[in-house]
C-alpha positions in Angstrom: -32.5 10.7 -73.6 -30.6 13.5 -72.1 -30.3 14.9 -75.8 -34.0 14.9 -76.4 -34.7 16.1 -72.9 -32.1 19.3 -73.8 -33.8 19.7 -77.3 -37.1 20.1 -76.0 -36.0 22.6 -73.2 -34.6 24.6 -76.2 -37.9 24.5 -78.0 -39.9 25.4 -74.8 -37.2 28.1 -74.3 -37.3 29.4 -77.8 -40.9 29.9 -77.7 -41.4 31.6 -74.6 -39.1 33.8 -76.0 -40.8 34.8 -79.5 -43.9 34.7 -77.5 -45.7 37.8 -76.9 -47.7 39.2 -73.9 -51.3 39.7 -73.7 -52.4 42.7 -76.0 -54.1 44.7 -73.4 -54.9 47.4 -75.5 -56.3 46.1 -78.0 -58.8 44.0 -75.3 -59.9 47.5 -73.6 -60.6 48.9 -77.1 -62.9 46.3 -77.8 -64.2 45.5 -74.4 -67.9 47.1 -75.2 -67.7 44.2 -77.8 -67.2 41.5 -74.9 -70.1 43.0 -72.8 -72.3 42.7 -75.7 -71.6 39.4 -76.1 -72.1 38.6 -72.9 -75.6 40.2 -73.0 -76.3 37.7 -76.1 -75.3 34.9 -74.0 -77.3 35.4 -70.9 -80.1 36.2 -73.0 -79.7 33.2 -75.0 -78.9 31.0 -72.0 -81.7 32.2 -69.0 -84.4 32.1 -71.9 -83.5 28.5 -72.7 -83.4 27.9 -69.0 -86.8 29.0 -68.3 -88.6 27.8 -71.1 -86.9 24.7 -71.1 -88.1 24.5 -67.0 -91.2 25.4 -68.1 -91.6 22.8 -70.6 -89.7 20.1 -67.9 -92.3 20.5 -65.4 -95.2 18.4 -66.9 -92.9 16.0 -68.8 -91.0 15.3 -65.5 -94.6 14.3 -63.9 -95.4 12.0 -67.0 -92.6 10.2 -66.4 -92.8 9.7 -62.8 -96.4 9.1 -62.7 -96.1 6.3 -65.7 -98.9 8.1 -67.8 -99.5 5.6 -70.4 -98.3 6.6 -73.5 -96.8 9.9 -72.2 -94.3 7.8 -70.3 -92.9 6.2 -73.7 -92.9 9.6 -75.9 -90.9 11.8 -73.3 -88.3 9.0 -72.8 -87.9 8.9 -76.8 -87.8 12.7 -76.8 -85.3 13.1 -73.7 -83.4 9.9 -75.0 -82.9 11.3 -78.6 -81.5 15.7 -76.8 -79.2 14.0 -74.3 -77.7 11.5 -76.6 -77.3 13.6 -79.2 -74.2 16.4 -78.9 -76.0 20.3 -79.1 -74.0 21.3 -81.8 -75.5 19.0 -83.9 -79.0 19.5 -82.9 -78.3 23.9 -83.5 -76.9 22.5 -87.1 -80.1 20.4 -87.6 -82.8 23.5 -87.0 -80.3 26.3 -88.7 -79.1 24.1 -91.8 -81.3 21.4 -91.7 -85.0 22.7 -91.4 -84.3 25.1 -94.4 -83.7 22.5 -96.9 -87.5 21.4 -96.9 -89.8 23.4 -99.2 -93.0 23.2 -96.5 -90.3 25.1 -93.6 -89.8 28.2 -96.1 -92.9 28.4 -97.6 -94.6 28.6 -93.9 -95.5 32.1 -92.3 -92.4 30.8 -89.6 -89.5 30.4 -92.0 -89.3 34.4 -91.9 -90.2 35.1 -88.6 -88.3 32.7 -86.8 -86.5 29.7 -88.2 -84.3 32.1 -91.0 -83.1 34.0 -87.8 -80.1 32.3 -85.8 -80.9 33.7 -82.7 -84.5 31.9 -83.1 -82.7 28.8 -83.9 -80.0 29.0 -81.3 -83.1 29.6 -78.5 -84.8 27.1 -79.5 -81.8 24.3 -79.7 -81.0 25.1 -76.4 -84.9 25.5 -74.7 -85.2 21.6 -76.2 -81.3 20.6 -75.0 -82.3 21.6 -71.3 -85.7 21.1 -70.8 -84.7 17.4 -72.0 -81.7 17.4 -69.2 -83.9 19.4 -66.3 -86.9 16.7 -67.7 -84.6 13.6 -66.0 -83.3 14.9 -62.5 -86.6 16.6 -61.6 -88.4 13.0 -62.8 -85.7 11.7 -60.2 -86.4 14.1 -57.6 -89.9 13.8 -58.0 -89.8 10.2 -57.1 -87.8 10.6 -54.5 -90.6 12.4 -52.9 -90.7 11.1 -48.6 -94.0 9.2 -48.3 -94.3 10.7 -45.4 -95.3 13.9 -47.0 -97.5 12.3 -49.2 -99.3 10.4 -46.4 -99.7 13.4 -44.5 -100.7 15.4 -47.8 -103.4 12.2 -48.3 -104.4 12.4 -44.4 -105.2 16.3 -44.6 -107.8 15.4 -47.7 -105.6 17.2 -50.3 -106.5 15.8 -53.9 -104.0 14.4 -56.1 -103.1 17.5 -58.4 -103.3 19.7 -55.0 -100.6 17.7 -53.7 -98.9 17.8 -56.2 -98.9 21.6 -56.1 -98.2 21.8 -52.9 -96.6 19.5 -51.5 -94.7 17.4 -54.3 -93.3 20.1 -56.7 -91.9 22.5 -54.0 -89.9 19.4 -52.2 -88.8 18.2 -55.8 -87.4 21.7 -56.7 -85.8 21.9 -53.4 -84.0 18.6 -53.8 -83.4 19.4 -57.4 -81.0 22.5 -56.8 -77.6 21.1 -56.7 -78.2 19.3 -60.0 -80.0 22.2 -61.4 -77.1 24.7 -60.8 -74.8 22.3 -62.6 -77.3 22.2 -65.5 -77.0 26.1 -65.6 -73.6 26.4 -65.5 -73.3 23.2 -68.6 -76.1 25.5 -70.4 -73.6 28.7 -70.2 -70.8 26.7 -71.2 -73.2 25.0 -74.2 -74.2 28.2 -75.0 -70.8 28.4 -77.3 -72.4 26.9 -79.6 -74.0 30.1 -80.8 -70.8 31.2 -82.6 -70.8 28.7 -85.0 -74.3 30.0 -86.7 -72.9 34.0 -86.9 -74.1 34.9 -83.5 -71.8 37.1 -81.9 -71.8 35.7 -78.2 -69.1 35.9 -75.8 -67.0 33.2 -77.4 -67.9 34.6 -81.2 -66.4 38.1 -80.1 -63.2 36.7 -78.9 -62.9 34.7 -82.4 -63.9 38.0 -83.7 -60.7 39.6 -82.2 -58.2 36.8 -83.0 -59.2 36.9 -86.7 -59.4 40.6 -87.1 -56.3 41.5 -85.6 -54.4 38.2 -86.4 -53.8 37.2 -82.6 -53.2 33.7 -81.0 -54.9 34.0 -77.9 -55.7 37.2 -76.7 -59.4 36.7 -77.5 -60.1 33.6 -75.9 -58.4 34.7 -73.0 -60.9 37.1 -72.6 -63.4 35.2 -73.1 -62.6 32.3 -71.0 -62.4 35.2 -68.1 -66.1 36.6 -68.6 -66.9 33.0 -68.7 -65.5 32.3 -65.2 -67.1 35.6 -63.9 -70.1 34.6 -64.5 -69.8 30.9 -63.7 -68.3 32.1 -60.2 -72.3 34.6 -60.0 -73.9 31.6 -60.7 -72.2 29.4 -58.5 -72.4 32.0 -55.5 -76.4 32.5 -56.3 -77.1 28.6 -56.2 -75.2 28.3 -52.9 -77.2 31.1 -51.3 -80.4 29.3 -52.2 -79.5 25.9 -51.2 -78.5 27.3 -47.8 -81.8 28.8 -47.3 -84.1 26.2 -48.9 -82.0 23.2 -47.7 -81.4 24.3 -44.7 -83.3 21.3 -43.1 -81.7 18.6 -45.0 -78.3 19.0 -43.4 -77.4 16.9 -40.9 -77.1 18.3 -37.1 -73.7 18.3 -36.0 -74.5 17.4 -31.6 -71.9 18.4 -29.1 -69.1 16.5 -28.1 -69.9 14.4 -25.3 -67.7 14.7 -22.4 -66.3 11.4 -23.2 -65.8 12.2 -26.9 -63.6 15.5 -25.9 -60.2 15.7 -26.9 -57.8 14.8 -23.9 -60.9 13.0 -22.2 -60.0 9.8 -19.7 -59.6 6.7 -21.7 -58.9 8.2 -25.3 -55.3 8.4 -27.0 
């Protein structure tokens, strides 16, 4: 045992001494490359976001209302993008779709579907909207009847409260879950660099294979990645301190009893 233990030191030892440091230079050279990678990926991820919100918003009421029909079709759809991994769904619209005649012969083949930032959008606009579909659904039924009483008492009509009264309080509740669902989208949004877009994560792959490095590439990118996770994290937690303000619980003041070094306590 001691033997082993002494050849693997020597190994660990060995390689941290043929191991390199960080090729700065190279990274500041072709940091312009970085920021336009990061440009790709914020616009690929905040334009999935919203249009997969968009899309979320009416699904989310078919399933918590039970619409008949509606009910069954958005389970099957939300069912089928979270239980299927997103790189396989961006494979199936930028390899799949083209191998039917009907796709390339439409008038969309060479607007859109031939074009993998096209394809990437909308992989990732179905991928969340299915995701932000199911905890809205949630947070729409978890709606106080109070506010709906009081919505029903003030003579509001059903689509008024649900303007007003239910959608507001769902997206409230829905925050914390939301901002993990952005930052999972950013992460997901890797995906891009295996269909030639050159996102944050394709430009450090970029820099590996052009200059034959090990690690100085995804280094950097694993560092824009946590800036902008650390953004996004700081925005959400600004919001939920304003718009949830009311749902923390009041801390009251210590009785005299209660105090520290009171009569009667240990």
């Amino acid at each position: 045992m001691a033997d082993q233990e002494r050849s693997i030191f020597d190994l660990v030892r060995a390689f941290s001494a043929d191991a390199s440091p960080l090729d700065f230079v190279l990274i500041v050279d072709n940091l312009d490359r970085f920021l336009y990678g990061t440009w790709v990926t914020l616009q690929l991820t905040f334009l999935a976001l919203a249009l997969g919100a968009i899309l979320s918003i009416p699904m989310a009421l078919a399933r918590a209302y039970k619409y008949p029909g509606l009910n069954q079709a958005v389970w099957c759809y939300t069912y089928f993008f979270r239980g299927t991994p997103l790189l396989v769904q961006t494979y199936l619209i930028y390899y799949g779709l083209g191998q039917f005649d009907f796709v390339r012969e439409s008038f969309l083949w060479d607007t859109i579907l031939r074009d993998a930032w096209w394809c990437a959008l909308i992989a990732f606009t179905l991928n969340t909207a299915a995701y932000t579909t199911e905890f809205l659904r949630g947070s729409i039924e978890a709606t106080s009847l109070g506010e709906i009483e009081a919505a029903k008492a003030s003579g509001m009509s059903s689509w008024t409260r649900i303007r007003r009264i239910v959608l507001p309080s769902s997206f409230r509740r829905a925050l914390p879950a939301y901002s993990n669902e952005v930052i999972f989208m950013l992460h997901g949004s890797v995906v891009a660099s295996t269909i030639t877009l050159q996102d944050i994560l394709g430009v450090g792959r970029w820099l590996n294979g052009r200059y034959y490095l090990a690690y100085e590439g995804f280094v950097t990118a694993m560092i824009f990645y946590m800036i902008l996770v650390f953004i996004i994290a700081k925005g959400f937690r600004m919001a939920e301190t304003k718009w949830l303000a009311h749902l923390r619980p009041r801390i009251e003041n210590p009785t005299p009893s209660n105090r520290k070094g009171a009569p009667g306590l240990a």
